[in-house]
Backbone as numpy.savetxt, mean C-alpha at the origin, in Angstrom:
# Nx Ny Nz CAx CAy CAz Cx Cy Cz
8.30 -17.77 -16.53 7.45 -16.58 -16.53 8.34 -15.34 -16.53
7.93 -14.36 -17.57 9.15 -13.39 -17.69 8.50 -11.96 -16.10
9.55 -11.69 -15.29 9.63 -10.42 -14.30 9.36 -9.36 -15.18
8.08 -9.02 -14.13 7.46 -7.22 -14.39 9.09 -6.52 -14.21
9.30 -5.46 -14.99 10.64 -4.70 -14.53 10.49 -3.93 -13.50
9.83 -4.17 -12.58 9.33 -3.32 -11.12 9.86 -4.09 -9.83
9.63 -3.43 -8.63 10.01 -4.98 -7.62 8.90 -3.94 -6.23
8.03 -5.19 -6.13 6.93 -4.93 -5.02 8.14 -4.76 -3.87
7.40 -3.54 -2.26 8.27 -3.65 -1.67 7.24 -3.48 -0.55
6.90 -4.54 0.59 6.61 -4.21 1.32 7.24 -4.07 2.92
6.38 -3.47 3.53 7.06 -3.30 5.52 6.68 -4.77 6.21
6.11 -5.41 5.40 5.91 -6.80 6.46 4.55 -7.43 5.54
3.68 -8.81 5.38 3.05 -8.86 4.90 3.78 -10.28 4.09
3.71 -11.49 4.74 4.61 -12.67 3.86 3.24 -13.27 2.95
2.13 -13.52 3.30 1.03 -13.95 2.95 0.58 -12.92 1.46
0.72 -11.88 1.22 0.59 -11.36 -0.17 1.28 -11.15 -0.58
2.79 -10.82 0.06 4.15 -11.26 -0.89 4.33 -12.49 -1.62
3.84 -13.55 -0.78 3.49 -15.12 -1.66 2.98 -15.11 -2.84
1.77 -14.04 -2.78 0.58 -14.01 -4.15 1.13 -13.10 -5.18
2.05 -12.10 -4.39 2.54 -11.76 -5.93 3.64 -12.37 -6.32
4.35 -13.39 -5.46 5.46 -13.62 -6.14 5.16 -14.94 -7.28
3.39 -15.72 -6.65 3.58 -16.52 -7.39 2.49 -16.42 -9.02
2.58 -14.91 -8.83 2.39 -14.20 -10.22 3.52 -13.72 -10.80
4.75 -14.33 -10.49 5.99 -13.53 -11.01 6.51 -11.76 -10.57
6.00 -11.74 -9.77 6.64 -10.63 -9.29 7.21 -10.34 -8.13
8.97 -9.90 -8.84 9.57 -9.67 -7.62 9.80 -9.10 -6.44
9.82 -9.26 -5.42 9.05 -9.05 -3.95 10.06 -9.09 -2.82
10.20 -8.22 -1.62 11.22 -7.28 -1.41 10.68 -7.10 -0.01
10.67 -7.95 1.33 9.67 -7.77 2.31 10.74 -7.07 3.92
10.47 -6.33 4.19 11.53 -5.73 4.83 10.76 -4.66 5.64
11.11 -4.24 7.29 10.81 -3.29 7.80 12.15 -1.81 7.23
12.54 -2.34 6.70 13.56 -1.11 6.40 13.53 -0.97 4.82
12.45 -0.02 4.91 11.89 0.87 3.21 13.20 1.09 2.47
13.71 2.37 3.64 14.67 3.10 2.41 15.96 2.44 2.35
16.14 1.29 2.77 17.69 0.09 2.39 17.34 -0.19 1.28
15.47 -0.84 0.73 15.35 -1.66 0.16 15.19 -0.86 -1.02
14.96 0.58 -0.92 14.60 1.54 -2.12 15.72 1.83 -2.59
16.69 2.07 -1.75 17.96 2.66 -1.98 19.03 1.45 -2.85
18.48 0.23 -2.45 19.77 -0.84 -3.28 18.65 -1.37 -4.96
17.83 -0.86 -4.95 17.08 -1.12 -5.50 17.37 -0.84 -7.48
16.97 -1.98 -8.38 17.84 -1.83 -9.42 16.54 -1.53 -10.55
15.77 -1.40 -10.09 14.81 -1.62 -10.73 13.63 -0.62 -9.66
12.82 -0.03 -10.88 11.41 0.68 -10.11 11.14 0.61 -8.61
10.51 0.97 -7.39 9.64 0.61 -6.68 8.38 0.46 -6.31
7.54 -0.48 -6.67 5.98 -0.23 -6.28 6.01 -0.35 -4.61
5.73 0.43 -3.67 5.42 0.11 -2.27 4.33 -0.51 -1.88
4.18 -1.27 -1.29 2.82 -1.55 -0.84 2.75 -2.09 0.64
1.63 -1.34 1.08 1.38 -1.21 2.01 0.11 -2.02 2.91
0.19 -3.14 3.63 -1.00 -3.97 3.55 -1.33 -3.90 4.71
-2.39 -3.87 5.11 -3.16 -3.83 6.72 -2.38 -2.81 7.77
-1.67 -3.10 8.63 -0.91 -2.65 9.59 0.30 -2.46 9.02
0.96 -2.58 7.86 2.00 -1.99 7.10 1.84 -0.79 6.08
0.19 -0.75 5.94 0.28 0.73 5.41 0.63 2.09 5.80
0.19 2.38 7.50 0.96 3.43 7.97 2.74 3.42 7.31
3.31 2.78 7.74 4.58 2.34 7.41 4.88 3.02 6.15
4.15 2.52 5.23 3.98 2.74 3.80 3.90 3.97 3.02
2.65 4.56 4.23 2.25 5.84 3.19 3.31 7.02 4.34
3.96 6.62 5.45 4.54 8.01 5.96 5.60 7.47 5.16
6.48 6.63 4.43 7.28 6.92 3.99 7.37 7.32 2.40
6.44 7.21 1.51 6.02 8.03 0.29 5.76 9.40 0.87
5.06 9.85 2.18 4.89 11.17 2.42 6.49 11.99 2.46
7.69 11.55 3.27 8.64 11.51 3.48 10.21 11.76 2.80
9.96 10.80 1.50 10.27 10.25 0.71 10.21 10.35 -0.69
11.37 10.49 -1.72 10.61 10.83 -2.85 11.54 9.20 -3.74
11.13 9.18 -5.38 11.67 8.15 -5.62 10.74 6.92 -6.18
9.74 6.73 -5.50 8.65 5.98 -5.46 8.12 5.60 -7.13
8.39 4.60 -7.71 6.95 4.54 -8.47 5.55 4.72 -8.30
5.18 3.94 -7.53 3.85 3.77 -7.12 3.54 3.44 -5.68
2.92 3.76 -5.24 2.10 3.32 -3.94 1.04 2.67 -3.82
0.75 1.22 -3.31 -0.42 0.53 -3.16 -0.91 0.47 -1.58
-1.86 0.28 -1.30 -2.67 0.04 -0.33 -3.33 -0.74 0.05
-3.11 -1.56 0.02 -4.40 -3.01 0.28 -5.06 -3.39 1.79
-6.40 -3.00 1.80 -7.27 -3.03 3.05 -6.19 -2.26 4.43
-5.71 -0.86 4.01 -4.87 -0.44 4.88 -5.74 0.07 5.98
-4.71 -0.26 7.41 -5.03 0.48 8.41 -4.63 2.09 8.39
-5.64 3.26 8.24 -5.65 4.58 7.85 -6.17 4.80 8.71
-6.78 5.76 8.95 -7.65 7.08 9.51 -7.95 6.71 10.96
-8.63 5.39 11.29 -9.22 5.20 12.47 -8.91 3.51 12.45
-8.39 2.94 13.70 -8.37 1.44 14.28 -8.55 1.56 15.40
-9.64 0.41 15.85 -9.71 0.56 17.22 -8.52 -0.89 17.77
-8.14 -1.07 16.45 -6.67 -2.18 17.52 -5.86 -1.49 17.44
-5.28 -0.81 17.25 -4.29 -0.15 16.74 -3.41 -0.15 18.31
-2.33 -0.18 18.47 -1.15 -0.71 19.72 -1.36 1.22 19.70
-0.46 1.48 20.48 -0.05 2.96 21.25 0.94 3.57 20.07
2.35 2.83 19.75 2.55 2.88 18.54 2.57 3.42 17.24
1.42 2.43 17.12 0.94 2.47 15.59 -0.24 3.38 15.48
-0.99 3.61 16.53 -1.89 5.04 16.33 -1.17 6.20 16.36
0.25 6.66 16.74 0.81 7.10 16.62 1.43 7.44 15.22
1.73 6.78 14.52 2.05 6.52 13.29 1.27 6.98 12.30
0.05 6.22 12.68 -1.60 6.75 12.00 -1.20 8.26 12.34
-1.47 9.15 12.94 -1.64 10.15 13.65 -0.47 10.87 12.78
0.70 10.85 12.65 1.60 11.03 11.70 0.83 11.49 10.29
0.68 10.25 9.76 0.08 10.47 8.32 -1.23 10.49 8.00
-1.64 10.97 9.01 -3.21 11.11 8.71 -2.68 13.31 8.83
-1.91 13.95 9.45 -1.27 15.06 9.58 0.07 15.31 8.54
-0.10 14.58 8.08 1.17 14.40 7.02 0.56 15.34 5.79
1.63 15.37 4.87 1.42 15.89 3.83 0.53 14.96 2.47
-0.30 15.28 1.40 -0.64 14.69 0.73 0.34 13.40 -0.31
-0.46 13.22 -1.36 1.10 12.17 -1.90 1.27 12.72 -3.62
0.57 13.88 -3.29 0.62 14.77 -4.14 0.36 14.00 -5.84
1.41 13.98 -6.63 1.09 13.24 -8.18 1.61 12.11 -8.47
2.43 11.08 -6.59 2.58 9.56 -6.85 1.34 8.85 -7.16
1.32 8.25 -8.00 0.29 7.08 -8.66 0.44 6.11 -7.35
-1.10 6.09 -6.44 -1.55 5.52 -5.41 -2.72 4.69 -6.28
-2.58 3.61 -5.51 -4.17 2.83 -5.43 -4.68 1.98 -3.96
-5.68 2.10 -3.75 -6.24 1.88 -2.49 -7.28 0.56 -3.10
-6.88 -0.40 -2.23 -7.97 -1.26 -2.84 -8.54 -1.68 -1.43
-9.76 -2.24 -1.30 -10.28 -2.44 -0.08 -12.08 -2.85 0.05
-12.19 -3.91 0.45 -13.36 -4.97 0.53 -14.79 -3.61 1.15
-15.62 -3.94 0.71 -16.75 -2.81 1.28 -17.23 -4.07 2.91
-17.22 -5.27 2.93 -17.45 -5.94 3.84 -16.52 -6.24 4.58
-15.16 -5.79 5.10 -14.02 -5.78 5.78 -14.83 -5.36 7.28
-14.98 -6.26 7.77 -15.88 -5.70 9.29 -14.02 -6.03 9.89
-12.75 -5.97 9.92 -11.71 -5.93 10.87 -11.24 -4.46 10.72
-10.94 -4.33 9.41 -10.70 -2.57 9.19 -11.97 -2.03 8.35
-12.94 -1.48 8.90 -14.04 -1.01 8.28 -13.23 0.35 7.29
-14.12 -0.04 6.06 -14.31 1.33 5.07 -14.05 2.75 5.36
-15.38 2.81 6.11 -15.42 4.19 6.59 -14.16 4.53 7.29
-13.68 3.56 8.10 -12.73 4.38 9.05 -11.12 4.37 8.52
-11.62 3.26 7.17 -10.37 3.86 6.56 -10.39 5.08 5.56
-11.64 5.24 5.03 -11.11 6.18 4.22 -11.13 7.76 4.63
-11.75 7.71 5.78 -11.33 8.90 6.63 -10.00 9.24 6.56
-9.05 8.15 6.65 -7.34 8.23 6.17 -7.09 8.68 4.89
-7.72 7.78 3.95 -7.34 7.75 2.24 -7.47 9.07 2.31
-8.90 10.13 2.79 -9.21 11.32 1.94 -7.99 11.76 2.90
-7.16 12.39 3.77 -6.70 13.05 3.85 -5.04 12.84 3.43
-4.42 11.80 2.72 -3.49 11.53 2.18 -3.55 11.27 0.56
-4.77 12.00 0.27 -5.52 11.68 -1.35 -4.27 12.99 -2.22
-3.74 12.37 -3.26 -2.95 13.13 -4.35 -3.98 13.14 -5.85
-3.37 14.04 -6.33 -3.64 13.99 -8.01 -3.86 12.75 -8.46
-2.83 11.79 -8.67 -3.02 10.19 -8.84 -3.21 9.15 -7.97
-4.49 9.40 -7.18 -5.13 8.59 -6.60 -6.36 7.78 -6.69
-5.75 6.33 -7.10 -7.48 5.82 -7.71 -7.60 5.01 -6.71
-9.08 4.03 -6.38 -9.55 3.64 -5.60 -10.38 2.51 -6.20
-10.01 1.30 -5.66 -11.09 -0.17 -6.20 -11.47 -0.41 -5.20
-12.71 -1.13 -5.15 -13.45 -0.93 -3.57 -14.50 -2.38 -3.82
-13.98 -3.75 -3.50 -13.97 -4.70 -3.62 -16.11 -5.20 -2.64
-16.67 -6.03 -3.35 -18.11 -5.73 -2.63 -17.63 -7.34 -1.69
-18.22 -7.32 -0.77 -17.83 -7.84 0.29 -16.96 -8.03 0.64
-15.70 -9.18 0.70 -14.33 -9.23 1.05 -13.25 -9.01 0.11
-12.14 -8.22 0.23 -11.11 -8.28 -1.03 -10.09 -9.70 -0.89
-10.17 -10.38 -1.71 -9.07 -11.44 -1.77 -7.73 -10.92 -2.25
-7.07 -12.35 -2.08 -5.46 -11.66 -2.71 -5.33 -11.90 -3.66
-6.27 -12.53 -4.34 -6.20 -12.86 -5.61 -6.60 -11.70 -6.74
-7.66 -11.47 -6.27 -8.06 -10.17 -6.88 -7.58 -8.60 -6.46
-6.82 -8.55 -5.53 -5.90 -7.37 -4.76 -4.80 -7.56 -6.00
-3.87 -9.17 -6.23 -2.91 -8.87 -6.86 -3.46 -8.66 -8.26
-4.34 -9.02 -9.01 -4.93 -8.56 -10.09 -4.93 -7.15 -10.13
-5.24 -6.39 -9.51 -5.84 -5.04 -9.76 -4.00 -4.84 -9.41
-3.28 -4.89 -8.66 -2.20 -4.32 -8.45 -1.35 -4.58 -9.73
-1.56 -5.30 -10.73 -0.89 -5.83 -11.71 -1.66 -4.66 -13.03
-2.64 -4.77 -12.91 -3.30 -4.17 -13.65 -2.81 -2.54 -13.34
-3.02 -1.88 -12.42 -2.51 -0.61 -12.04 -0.93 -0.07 -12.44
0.14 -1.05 -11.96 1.38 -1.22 -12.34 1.85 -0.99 -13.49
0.99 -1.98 -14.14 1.12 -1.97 -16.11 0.37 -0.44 -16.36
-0.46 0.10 -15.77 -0.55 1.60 -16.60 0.13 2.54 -15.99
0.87 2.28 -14.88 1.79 3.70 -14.03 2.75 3.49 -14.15
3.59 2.25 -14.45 4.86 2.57 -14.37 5.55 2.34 -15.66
């Protein structure tokens, strides 16, 4: 199977790093972003999944360089699990700057009763750029169809 010329990079997340890798794409799983951006030979798509999206989007806020930014069922705006931490973090980039004209996509199940909709996109709108699109999956988002749309997005942004 021939490699997208991109390389997924996420903050943690082995379970959809699996799904894209076993769509051929190379995959890069690391709490340390800017090592993995910085040795990096090829594009970066970031992505940011559940409790690795804070992670994700303060460092595109931060950060320049980026191909793309993904989001998949991210913890944004409001969690009521959220550790001391990581609402902290939230709290960061929910006060952060926008992501201005990086090509973002937010994908996320309308039936996600663990990170509800609403309380994420209370996050999305206030980290919303120029190139920000949004798939919004009707009951649960799989990873099957998360890495679809992320494949699909990829091939027109980068």
């Amino acid at each position: 199977m021939h490699a997208p010329g991109w390389l997924a990079v996420l903050p943690h997340g082995e379970r959809f790093a699996l799904s894209l890798r076993a769509a051929g794409v190379p995959v890069a799983v690391s709490e340390d972003i800017g090592a993995v951006v910085d040795a990096a030979e090829r594009p970066v798509v970031l992505i940011g999944q559940f409790t690795g999206a804070p992670a994700a989007v303060r460092y595109a806020q931060t950060h320049s360089g980026l191909a793309a930014l993904v989001l998949v069922s991210p913890v944004l705006g409001m969690w009521d699990g959220a550790s001391d931490e990581l609402a902290d973090l939230m709290d960061e980039v929910s006060f952060g700057p926008a992501l201005g004209d990086l090509p973002t996509l937010w994908l996320h199940g309308s039936g996600d009763e663990i990170v509800p909709i609403s309380d994420t996109r209370a996050g999305t709108d206030r980290i919303r750029g120029s190139a920000f699109e949004e798939y919004v999956a009707a009951g649960l988002l799989t990873d099957g169809e998360a890495v679809t749309r992320v494949l699909e997005f990829v091939r027109r942004v980068v």
